[in-house]
N, C-alpha and C positions, 0 to 999 in steps of 0.2 A: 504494500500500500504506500504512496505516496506520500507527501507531505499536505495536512489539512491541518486548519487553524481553527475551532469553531469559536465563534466571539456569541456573547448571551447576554444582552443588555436586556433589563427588567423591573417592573414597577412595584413597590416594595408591599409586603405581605404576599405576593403570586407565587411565592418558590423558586421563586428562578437559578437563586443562588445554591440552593438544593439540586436542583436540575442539572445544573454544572457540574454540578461534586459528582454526579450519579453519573452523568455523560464521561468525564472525566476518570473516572473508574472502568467503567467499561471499557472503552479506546485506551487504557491503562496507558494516560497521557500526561503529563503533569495540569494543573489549573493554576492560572493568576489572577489573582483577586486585590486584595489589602495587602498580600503576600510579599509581592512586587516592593512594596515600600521599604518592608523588613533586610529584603536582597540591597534595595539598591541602597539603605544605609549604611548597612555592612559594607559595601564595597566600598563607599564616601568617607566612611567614617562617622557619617552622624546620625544622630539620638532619631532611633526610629518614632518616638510617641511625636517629635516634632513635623515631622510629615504627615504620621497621620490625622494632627489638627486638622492641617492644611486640605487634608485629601479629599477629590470630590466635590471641591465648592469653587466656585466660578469667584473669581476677587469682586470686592467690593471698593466702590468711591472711584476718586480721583489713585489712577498710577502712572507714573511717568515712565514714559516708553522714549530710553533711547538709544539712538541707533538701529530699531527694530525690535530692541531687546527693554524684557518689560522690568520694571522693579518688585514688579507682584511677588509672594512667594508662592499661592497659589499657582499663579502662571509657570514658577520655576517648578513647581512639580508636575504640573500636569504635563511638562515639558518632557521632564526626566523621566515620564510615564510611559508617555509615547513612545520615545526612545528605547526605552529599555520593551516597551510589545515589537517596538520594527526591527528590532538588534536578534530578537528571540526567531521573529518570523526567517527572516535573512540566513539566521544559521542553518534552516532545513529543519527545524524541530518542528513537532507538531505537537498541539497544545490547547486547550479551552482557556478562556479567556474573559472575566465576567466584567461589563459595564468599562469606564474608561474610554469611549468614545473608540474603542478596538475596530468596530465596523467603520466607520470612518479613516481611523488613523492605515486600514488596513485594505481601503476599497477597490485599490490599484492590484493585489497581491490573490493571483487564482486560485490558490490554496484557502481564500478567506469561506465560511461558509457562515452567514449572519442568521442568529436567531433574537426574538423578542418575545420574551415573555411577560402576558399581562394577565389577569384576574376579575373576578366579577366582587364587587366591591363587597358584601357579606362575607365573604368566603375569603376575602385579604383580611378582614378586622378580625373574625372569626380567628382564622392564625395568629395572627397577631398579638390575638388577647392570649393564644392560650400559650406561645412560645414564651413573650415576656409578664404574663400574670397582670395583663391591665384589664379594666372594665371595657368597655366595648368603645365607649366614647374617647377614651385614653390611646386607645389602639387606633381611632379612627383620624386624631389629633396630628400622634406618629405616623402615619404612614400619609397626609398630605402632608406634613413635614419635611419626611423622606423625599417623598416625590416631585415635591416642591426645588427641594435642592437638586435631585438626578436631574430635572428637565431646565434650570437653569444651568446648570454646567453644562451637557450636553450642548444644547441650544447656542451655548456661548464657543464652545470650539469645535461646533460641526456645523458642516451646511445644511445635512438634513436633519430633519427635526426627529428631536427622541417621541420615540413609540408611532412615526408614520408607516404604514406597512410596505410602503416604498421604498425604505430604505433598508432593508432585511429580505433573506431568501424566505424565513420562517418565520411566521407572527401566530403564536399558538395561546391561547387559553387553559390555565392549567386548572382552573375551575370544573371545567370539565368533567373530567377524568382524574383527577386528584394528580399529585407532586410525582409520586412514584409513575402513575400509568402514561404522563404526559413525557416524561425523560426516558420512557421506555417505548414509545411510539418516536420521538425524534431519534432514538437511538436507533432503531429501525430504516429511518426515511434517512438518515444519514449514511449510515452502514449501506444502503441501497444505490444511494448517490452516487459514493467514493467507488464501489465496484463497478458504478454504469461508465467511471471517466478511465477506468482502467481496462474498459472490453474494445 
């Protein structure tokens, strides 16, 4: 089998990030997640908790950009983000990949295979309340919260917009079918795929 990348951007409470773990296991592939941050401190030398403040959130106010180059630290990670998915992609590895603008930063690269996972809004609080122990209203708080931030980061370093189904090969509901049956139906449609590009 060749080299494939699958990137799984998702809207919070749908499992998505579950899905990845699962797909990730199967294709017994490494996954990057928050993980990424941990690597690339080690390799820098610095305090991974300081990254992952930053991670994920699109800068706010006034930054002064210059030369091209931003003062953000936001901006500098999401930099070193990217970097460090194109450096992964480039070596030949293959790998899952969750959130991070990966379908974007990776749109050019034939190995990319873009999934989106969303949910039906009972059924994200629902999780929600019962993975972190909130009331329903708590859970429903957090997760426009959440989502709130993925689609402003997104939005701010991609052209296409987070969660259009345009912009992914896969936009799957994992309401559905639950967590497990949905990461076991894309593991399928994908396993499917990668043998159609190899006949």
């Amino acid at each position: 089998m060749g080299q494939f990348i699958i990137s799984v951007g998702r809207e919070y409470g749908s499992g998505g990030h579950e899905i990845a773990t699962i797909l990730a296991e199967k294709f017994n592939v490494p996954m990057y997640d928050r993980n990424m941050l941990d690597q690339m401190a080690e390799r820098n030398g610095i305090d991974a908790e300081d990254l992952h403040k930053h991670e994920e959130m699109k800068h706010r106010g006034l930054v002064r950009t210059v030369r091209g180059h931003s003062s953000s630290v936001q901006d500098t990670i999401a930099e070193l983000q990217f970097n460090f998915i194109r450096e992964k992609a480039e070596s030949g590895e293959s790998f899952v990949v969750v959130g991070r603008c990966a379908e974007n930063v990776l749109r050019e690269n034939p190995a990319l295979i873009s999934v989106f996972v969303r949910g039906d809004e009972d059924a994200k609080v629902e999780r929600i309340s019962r993975l972190y122990k909130l009331n329903p209203l708590e859970a429903k708080a957090k997760m426009f919260r959440h989502d709130k931030k993925r689609k402003a980061y997104h939005n701010y370093y991609s052209k296409m917009k987070w969660g259009d189904s345009r912009g992914y090969d896969f936009c799957v509901n994992s309401s559905l079918m639950g967590v497990e049956a949905t990461a076991e139906a894309l593991y399928k449609l994908i396993s499917d795929f990668l043998k159609s590009k190899e006949q």
